[in-house]
FIFI-72929 format. One record per residue: residue in three letters; y, z, x of N, C-alpha, C, O in turn. Coordinates in steps of 0.05 Angstrom, whole numbers, padded with zeros to 5 digits, always signed. Layout:
// residues N
ALAYZXYZXYZXYZX...
//
This chain:
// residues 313
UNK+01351+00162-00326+01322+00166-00330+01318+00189-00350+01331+00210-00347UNK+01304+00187-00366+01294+00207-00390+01277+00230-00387+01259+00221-00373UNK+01273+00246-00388+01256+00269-00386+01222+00257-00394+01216+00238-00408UNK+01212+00268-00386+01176+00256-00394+01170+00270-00424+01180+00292-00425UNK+01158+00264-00443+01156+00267-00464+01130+00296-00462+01115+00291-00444UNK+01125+00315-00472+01114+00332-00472+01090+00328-00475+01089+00314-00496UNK+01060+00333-00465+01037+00319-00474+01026+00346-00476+01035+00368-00467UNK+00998+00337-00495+00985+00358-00501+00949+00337-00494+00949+00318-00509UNK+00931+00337-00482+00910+00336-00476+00884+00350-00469+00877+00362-00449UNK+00867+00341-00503+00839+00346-00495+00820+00334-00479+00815+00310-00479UNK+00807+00356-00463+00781+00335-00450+00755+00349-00459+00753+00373-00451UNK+00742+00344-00468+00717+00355-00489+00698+00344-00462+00697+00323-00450UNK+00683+00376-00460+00655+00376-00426+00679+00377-00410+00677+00356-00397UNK+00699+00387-00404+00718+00391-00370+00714+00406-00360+00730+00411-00342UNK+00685+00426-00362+00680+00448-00345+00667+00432-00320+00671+00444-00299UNK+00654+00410-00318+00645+00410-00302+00661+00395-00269+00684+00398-00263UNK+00646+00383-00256+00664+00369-00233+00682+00355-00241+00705+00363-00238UNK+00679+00335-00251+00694+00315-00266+00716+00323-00276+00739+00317-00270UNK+00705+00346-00301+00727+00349-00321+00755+00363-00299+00777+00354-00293UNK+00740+00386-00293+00758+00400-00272+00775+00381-00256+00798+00387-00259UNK+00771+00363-00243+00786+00346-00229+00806+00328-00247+00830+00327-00242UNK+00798+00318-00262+00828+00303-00289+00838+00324-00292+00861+00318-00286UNK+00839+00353-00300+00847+00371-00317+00878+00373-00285+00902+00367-00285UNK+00862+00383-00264+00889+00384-00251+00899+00362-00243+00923+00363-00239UNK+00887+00342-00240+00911+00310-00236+00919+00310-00266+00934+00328-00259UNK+00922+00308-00286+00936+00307-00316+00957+00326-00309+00981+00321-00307UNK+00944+00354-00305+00970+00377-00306+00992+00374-00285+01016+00382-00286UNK+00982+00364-00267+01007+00356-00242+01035+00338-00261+01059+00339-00256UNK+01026+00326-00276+01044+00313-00298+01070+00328-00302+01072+00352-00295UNK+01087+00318-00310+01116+00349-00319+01110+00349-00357+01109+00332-00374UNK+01106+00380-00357+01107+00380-00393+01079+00368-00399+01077+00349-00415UNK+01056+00380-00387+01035+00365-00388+01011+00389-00398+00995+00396-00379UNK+01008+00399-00416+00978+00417-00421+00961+00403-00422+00959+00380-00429UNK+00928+00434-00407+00909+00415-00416+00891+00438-00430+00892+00462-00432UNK+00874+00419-00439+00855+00437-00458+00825+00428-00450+00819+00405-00453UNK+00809+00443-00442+00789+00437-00433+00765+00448-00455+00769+00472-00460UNK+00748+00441-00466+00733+00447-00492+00702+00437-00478+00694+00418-00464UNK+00693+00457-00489+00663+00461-00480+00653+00484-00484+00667+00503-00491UNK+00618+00486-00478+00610+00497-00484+00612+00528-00471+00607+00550-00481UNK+00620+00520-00439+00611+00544-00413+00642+00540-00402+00649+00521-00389UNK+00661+00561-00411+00684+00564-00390+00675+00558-00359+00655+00564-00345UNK+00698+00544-00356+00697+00532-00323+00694+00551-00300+00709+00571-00301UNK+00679+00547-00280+00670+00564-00262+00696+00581-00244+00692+00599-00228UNK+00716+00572-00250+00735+00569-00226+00765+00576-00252+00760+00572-00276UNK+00785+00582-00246+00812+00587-00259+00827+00567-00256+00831+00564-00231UNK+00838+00552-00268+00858+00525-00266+00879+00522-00284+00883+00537-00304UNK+00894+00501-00276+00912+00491-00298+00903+00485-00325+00908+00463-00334UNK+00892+00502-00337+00879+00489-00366+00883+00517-00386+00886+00540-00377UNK+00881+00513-00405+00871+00528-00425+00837+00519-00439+00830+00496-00445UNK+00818+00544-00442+00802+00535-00456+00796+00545-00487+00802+00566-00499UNK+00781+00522-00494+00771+00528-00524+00732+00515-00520+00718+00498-00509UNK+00731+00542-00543+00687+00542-00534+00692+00520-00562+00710+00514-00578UNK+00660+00511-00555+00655+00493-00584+00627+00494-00566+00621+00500-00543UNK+00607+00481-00597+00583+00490-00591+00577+00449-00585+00553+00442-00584UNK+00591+00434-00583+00598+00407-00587+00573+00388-00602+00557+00372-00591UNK+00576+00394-00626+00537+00393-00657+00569+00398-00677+00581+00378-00686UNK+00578+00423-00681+00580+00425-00710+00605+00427-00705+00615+00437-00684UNK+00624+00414-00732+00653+00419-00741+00659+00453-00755+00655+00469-00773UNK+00671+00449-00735+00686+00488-00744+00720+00489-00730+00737+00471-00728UNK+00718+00523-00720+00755+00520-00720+00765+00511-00697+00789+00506-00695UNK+00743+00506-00670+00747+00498-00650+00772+00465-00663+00793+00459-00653UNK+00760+00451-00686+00769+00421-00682+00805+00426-00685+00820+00407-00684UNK+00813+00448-00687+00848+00444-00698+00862+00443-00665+00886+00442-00661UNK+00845+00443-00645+00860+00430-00618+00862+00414-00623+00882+00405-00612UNK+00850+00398-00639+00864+00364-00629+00883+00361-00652+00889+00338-00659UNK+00892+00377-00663+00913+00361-00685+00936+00366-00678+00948+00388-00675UNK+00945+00335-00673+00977+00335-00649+00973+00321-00621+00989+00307-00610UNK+00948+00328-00613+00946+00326-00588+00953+00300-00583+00954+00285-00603UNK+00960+00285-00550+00966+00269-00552+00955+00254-00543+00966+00232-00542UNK+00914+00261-00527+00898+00240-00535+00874+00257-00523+00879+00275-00508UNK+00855+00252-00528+00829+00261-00521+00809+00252-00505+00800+00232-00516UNK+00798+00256-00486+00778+00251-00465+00759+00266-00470+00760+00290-00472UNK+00730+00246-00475+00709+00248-00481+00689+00251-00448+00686+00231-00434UNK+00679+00277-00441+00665+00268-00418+00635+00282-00423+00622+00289-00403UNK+00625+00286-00447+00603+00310-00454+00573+00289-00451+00567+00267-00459UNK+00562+00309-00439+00535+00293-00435+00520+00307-00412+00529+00312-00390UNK+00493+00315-00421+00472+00334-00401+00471+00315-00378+00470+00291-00377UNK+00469+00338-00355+00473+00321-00332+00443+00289-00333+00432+00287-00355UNK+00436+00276-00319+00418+00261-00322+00406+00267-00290+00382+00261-00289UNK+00417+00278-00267+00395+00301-00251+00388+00319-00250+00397+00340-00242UNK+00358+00311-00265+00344+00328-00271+00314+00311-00270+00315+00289-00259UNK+00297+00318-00277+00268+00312-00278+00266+00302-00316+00265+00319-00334UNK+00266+00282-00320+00263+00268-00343+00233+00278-00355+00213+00265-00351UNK+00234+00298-00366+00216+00314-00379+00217+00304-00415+00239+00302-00426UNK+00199+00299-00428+00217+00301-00462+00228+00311-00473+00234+00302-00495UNK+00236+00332-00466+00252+00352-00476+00280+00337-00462+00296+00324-00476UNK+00284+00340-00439+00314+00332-00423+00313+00310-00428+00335+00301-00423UNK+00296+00290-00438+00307+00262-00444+00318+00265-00479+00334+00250-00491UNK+00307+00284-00489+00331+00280-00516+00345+00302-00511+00355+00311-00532UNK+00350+00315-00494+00381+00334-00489+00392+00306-00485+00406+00296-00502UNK+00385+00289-00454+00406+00279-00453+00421+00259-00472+00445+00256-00475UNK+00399+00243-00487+00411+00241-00513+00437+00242-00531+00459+00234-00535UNK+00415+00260-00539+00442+00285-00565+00458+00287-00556+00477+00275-00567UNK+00463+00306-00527+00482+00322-00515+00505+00293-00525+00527+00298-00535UNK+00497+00269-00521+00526+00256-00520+00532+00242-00548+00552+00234-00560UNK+00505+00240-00555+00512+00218-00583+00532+00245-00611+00550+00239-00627UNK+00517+00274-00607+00521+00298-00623+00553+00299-00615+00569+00292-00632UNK+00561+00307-00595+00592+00310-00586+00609+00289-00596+00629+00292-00609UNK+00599+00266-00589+00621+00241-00590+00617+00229-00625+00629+00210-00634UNK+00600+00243-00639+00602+00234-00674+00620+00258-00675+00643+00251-00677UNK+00615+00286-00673+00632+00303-00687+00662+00306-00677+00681+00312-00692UNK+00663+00298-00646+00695+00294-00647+00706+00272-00660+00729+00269-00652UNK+00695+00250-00683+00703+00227-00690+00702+00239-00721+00713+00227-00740UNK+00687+00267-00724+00695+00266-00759+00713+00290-00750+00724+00300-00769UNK+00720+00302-00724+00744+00319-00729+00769+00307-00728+00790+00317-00734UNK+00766+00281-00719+00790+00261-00720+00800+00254-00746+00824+00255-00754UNK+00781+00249-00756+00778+00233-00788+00789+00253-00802+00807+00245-00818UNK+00785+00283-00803+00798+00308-00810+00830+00315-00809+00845+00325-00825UNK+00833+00306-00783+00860+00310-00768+00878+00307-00789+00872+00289-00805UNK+00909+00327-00795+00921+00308-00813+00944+00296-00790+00962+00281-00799UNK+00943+00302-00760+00957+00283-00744+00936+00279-00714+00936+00294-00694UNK+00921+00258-00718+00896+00256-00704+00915+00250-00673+00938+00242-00667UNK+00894+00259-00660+00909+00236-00628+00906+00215-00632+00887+00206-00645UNK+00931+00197-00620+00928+00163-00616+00915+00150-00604+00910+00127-00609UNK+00901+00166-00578+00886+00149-00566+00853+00170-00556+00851+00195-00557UNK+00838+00156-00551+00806+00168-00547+00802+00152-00526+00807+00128-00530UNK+00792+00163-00498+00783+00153-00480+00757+00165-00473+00755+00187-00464UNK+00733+00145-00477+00711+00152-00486+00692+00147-00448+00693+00127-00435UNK+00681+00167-00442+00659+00159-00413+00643+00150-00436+00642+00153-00460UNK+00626+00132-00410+00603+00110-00421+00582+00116-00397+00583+00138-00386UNK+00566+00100-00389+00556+00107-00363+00552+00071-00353+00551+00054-00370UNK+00551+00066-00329+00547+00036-00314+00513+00034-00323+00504+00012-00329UNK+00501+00052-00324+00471+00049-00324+00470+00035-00349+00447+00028-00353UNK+00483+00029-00367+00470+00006-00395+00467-00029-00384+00465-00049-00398UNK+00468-00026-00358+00465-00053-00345+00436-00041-00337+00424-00062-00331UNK+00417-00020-00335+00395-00017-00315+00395-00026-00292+00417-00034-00285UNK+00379-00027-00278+00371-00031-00250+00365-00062-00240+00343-00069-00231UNK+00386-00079-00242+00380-00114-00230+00380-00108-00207+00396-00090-00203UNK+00365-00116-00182+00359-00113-00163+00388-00123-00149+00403-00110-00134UNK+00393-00154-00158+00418-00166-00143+00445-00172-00163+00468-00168-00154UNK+00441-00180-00187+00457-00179-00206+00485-00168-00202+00487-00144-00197UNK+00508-00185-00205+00530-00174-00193+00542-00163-00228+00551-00182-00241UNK+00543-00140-00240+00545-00139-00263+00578-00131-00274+00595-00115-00265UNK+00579-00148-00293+00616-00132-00298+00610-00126-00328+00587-00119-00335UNK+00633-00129-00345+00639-00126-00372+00622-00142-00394+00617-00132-00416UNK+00615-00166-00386+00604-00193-00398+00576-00182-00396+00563-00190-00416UNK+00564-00169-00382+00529-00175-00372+00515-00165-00389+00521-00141-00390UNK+00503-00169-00399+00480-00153-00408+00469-00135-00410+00450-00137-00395UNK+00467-00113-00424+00448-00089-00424+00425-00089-00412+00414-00111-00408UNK+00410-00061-00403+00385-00068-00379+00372-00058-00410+00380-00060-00433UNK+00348-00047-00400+00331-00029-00416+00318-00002-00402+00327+00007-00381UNK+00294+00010-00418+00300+00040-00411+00315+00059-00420+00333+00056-00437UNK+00309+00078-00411+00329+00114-00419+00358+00108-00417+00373+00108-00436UNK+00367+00101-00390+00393+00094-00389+00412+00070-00401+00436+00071-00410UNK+00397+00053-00399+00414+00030-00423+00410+00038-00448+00428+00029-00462UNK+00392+00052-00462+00385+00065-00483+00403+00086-00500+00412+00084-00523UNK+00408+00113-00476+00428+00123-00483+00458+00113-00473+00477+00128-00478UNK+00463+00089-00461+00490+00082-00452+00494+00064-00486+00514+00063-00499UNK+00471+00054-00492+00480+00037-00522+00488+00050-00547+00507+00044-00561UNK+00467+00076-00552+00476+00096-00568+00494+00113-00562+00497+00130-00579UNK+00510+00115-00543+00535+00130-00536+00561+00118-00544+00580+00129-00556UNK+00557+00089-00534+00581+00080-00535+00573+00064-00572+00594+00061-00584UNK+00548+00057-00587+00552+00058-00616+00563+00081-00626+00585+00078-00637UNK+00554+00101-00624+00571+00128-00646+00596+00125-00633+00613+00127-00651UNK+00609+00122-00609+00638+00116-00604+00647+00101-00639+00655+00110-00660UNK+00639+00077-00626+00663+00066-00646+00644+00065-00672+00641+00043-00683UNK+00637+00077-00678+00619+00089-00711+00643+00103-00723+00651+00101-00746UNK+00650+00116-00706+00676+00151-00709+00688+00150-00701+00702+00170-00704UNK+00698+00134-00683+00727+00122-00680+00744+00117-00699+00745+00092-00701UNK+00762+00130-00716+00783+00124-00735+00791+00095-00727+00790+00089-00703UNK+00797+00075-00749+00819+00050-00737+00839+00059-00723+00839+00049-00700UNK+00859+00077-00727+00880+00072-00725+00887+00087-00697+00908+00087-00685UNK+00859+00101-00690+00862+00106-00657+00855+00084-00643+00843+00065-00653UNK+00866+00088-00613+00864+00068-00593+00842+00075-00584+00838+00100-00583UNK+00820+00057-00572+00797+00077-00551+00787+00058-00538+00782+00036-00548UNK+00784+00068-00508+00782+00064-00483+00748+00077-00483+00740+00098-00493UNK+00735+00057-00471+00705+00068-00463+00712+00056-00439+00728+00038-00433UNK+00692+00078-00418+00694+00076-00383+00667+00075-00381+00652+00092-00390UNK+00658+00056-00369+00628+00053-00355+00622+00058-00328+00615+00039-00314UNK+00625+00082-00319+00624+00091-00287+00597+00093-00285+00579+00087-00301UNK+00598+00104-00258+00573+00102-00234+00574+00135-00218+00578+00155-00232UNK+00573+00136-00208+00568+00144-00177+00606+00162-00175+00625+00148-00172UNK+00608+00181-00178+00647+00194-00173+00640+00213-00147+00629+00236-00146UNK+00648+00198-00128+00644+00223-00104+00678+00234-00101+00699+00221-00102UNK+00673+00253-00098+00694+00274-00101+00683+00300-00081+00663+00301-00068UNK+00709+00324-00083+00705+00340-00064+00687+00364-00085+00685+00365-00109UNK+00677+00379-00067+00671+00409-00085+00651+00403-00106+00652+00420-00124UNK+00628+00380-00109+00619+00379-00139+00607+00351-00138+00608+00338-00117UNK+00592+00340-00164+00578+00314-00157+00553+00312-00140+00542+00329-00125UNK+00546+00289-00147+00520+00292-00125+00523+00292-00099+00503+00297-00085UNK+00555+00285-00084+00557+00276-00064+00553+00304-00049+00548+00302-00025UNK+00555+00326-00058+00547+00349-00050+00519+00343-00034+00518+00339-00009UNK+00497+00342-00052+00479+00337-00043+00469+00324-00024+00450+00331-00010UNK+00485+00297-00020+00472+00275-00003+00486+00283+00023+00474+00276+00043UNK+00517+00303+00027+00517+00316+00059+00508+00333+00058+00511+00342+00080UNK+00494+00350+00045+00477+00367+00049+00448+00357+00060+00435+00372+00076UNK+00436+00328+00050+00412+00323+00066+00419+00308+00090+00398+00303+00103UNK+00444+00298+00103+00451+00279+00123+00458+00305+00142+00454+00305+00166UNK+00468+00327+00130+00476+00340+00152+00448+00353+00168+00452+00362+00191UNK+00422+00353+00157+00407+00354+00164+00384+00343+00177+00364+00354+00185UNK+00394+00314+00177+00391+00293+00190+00373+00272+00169+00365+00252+00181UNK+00368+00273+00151+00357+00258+00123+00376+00244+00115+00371+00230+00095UNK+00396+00242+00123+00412+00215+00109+00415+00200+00115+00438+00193+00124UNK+00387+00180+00116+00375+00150+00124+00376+00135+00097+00385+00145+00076UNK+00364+00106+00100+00367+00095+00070+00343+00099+00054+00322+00103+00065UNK+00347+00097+00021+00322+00115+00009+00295+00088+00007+00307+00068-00002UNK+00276+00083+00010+00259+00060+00000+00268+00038+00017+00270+00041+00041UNK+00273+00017+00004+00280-00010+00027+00318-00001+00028+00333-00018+00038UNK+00324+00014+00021+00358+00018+00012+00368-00011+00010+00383-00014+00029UNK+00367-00026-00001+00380-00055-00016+00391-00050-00046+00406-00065-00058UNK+00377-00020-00058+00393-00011-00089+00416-00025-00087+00419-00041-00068UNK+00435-00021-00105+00456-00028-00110+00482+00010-00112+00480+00027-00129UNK+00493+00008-00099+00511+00042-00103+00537+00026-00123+00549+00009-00110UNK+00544+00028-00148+00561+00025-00148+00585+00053-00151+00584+00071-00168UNK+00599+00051-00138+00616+00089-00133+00645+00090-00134+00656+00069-00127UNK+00662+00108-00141+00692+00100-00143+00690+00132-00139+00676+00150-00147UNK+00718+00129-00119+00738+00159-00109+00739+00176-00134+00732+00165-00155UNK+00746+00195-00135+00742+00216-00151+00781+00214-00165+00785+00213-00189UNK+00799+00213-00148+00828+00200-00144+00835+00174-00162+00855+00170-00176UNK+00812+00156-00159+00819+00132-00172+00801+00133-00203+00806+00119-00223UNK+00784+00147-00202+00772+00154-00227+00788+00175-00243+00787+00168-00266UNK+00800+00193-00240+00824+00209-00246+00848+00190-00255+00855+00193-00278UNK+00863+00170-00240+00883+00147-00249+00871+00128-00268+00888+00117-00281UNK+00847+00120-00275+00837+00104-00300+00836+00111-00326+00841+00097-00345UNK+00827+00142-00327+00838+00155-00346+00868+00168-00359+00875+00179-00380UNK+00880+00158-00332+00902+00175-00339+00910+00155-00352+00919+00157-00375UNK+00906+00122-00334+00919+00094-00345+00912+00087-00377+00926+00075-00393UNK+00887+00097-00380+00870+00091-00414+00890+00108-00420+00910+00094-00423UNK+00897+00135-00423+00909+00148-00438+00945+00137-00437+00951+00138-00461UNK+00961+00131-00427+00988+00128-00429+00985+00096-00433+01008+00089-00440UNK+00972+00079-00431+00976+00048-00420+00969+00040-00454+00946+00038-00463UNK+00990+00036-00469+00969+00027-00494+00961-00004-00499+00952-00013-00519UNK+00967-00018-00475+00948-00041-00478+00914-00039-00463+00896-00056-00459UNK+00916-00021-00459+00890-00021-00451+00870-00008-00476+00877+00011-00490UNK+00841-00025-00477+00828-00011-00500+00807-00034-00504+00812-00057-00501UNK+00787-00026-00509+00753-00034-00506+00744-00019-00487+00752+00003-00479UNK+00724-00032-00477+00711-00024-00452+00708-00036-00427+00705-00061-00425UNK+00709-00019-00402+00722-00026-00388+00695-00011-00362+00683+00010-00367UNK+00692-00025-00341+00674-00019-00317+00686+00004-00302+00688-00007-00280UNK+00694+00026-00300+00708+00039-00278+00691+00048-00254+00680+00070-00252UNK+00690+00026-00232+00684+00031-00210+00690+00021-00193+00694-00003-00195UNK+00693+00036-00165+00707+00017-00143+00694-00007-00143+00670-00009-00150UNK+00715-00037-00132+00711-00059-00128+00692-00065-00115+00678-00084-00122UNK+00686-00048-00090+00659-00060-00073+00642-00045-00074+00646-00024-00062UNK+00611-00048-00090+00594-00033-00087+00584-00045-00060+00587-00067-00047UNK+00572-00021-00056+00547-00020-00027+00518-00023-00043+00510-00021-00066UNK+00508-00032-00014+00471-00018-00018+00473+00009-00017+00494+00020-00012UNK+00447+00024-00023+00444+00044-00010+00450+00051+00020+00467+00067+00027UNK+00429+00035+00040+00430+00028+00066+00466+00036+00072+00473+00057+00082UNK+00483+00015+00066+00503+00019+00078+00521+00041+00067+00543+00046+00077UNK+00507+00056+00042+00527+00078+00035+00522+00099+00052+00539+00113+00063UNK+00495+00101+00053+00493+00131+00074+00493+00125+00102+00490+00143+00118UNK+00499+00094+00110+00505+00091+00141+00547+00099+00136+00562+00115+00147UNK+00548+00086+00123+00585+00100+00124+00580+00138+00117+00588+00153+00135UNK+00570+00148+00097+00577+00172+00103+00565+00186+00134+00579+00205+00141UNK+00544+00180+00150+00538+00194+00167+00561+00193+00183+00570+00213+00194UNK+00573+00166+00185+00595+00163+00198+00625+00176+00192+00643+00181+00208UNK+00623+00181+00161+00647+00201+00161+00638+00234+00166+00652+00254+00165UNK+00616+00231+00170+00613+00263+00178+00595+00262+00208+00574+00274+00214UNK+00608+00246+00220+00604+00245+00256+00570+00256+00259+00562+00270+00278UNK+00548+00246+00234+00520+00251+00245+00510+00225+00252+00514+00205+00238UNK+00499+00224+00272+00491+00199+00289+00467+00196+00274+00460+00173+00281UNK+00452+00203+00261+00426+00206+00261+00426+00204+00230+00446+00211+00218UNK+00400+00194+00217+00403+00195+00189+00365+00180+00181+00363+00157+00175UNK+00343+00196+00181+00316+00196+00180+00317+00174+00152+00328+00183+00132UNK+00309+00152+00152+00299+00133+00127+00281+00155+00108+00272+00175+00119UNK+00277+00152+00087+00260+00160+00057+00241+00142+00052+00253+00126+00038UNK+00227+00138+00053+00199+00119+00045+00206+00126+00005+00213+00145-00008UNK+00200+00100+00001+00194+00106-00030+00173+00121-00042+00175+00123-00067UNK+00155+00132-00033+00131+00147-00038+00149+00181-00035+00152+00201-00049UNK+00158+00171-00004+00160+00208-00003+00182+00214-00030+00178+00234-00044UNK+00212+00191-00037+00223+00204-00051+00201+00209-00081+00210+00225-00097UNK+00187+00202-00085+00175+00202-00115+00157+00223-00117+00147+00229-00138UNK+00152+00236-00091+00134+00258-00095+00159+00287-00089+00159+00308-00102UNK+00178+00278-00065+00188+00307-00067+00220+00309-00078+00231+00331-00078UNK+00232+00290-00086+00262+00286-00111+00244+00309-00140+00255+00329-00150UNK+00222+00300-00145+00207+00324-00178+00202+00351-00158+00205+00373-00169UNK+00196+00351-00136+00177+00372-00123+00187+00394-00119+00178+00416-00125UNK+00221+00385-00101+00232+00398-00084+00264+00399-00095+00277+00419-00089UNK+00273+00386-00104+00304+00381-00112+00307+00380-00146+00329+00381-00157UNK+00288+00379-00155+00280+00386-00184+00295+00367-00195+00310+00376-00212UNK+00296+00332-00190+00308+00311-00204+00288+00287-00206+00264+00285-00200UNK+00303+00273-00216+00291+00242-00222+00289+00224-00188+00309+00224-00173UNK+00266+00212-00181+00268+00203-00158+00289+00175-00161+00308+00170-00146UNK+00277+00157-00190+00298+00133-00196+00320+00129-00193+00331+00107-00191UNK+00335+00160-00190+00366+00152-00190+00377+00148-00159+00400+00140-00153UNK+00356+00158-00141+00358+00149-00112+00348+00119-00105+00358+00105-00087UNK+00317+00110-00128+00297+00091-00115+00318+00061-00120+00322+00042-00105UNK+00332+00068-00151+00336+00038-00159+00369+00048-00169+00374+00071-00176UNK+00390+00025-00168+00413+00021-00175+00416+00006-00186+00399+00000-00202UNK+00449-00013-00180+00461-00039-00193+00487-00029-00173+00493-00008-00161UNK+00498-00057-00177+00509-00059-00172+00541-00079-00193+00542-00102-00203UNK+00559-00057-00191+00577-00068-00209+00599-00067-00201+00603-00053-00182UNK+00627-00086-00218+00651-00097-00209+00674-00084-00231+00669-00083-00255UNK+00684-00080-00227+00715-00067-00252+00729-00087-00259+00752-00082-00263UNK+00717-00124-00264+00732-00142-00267+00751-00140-00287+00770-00153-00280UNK+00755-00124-00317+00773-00124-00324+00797-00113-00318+00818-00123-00323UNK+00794-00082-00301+00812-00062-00295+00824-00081-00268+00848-00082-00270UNK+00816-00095-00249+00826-00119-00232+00843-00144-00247+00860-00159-00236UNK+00837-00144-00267+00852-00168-00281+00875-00162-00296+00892-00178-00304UNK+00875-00137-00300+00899-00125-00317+00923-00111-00300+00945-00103-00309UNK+00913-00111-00270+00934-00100-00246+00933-00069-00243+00952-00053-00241UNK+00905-00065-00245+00900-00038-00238+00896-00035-00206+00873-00041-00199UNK+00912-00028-00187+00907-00019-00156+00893+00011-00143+00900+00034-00145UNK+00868-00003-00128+00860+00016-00126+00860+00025-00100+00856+00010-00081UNK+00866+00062-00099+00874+00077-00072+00852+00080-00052+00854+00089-00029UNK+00830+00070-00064+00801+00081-00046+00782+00052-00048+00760+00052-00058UNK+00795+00026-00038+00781+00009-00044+00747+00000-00021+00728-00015-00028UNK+00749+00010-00003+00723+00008+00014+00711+00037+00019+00726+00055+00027UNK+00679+00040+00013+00671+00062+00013+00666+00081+00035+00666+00105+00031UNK+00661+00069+00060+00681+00085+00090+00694+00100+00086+00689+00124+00086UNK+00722+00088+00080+00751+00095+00091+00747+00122+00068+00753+00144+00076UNK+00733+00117+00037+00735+00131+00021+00727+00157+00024+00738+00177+00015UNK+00702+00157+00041+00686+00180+00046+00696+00189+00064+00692+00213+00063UNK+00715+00181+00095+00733+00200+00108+00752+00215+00101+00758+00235+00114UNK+00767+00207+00076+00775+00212+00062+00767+00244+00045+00782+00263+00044UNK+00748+00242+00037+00732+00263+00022+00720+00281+00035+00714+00303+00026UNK+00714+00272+00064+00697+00283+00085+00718+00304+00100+00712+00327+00108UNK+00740+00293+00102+00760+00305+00120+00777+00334+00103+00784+00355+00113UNK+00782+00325+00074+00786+00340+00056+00773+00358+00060+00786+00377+00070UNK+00745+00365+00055+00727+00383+00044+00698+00380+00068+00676+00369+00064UNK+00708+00392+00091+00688+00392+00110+00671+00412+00105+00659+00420+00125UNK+00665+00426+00079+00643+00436+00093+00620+00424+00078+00597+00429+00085
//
């Protein structure tokens, strides 16, 4: 058996939950750096090295990637928040501005990375009430299919040919320490984590573990490349997502949300969008299933004891 080949990996936005979490599943690797690039050094000290970039303009930040041996794209203003005009073209920019200029620092490179693994978001399907959506479906409309179309266009606008690139259309990453899932045991432990409106949304959600292995798989797997759904196999309703978490966190009790109350106190009180509670989809990873991708967290139960048991508080 051969020694593992030395890697060098950018993830452009890894300060935040997300990034932080690939940065140490990548580095667990042998001979494995990472580089985490953004705007706000990460809250916390890790396996990473960082580099600032203002992620708008080409300067000296771009000579990380020359060599590197592939780059992860995860930059984009959070989308909880209160959809004001202003935060609807942060959220915007924030991703279309990042993901053109790491594509002309590519184009710059005189040894670019081989491969670009680009986040996308599941929301360019919008909100079908029942719609079982995979790779094939359709774009919704709205803010979110809006910016999920212009994200993943400037992708391959600035995508060099001769890189490989992987776009991921996730959902919902519950994970420990971070994410919204913070939030939602924070209102169940209080006895609010009932279902929101009629809870029939659609959750589609994938382990934080198996979202961590899709990227790692885009980055080393070089037959993989387009775009690709990354989310666990079985979405839930709402209803049944927050009846499994009360149950991984032993609260018997969990008060329903009327659709009214979330639309008056999600802006009032929690300073977000009520929509991303009222309405979902529901989606399938049929390609990442067809190509023999196995996944460690396939029912959202077992997943959230899992996460629950980890990180009780």
């Amino acid at each position: 058996m051969t020694d593992a080949a030395p890697m060098r990996i950018v993830i452009a936005g890894g300060s935040g939950f997300l990034g932080r979490s690939l940065a140490r599943h990548l580095a667990r690797r042998p001979k494995t750096k990472v580089i985490i690039l953004s705007r706000n050094r990460p809250a916390e000290e890790g396996p990473w090295t960082f580099q600032s970039w203002d992620a708008r303009n080409l300067c000296e930040w771009s000579h990380v990637l020359e060599g590197a041996t592939a780059v992860v794209n995860l930059v984009g203003r959070t989308v909880d928040c209160i959809k004001t005009p202003g935060n609807r073209a942060e959220i915007m920019d924030s991703r279309v501005d990042a993901t053109r200029v790491l594509g002309e620092a590519m184009h710059d490179a005189d040894v670019p990375p081989p491969v670009w693994v680009q986040m996308s978001t599941a929301h360019i399907y919008g909100d079908p009430p029942t719609e079982i959506c995979d790779e094939s479906s359709p774009t919704g409309t709205g803010l979110a299919p809006e910016v999920g179309e212009a994200w993943e266009r400037t992708f391959h606008e600035h995508c060099p040919p001769e890189i490989r690139g992987v776009v991921l259309r996730t959902s919902f990453v519950i994970g420990r320490g971070g994410g919204a899932l913070t939030r939602l045991r924070s209102l169940a432990r209080i006895g609010l984590g009932g279902k929101v409106g009629h809870g029939r949304q659609g959750m589609s959600w994938i382990h934080e573990e198996d979202m961590n292995r899709i990227f790692e798989r885009g980055i080393l797997d070089p037959s993989m490349r387009g775009t690709y759904v990354a989310t666990a196999p079985n979405p839930v309703s709402n209803e049944e997502f927050m009846r499994s978490l009360r149950r991984a966190m032993g609260v018997p009790i969990g008060l329903p949300a009327f659709g009214w109350m979330v639309r008056i106190g999600a802006p009032l009180f929690l300073r977000t969008d009520p929509e991303l509670a009222i309405l979902g989809r529901y989606c399938v990873p049929r390609r990442l299933q067809g190509e023999g991708f196995t996944f460690e967290h396939p029912e959202v139960e077992a997943a959230l004891i899992d996460l629950c048991r980890a990180d009780p508080v």
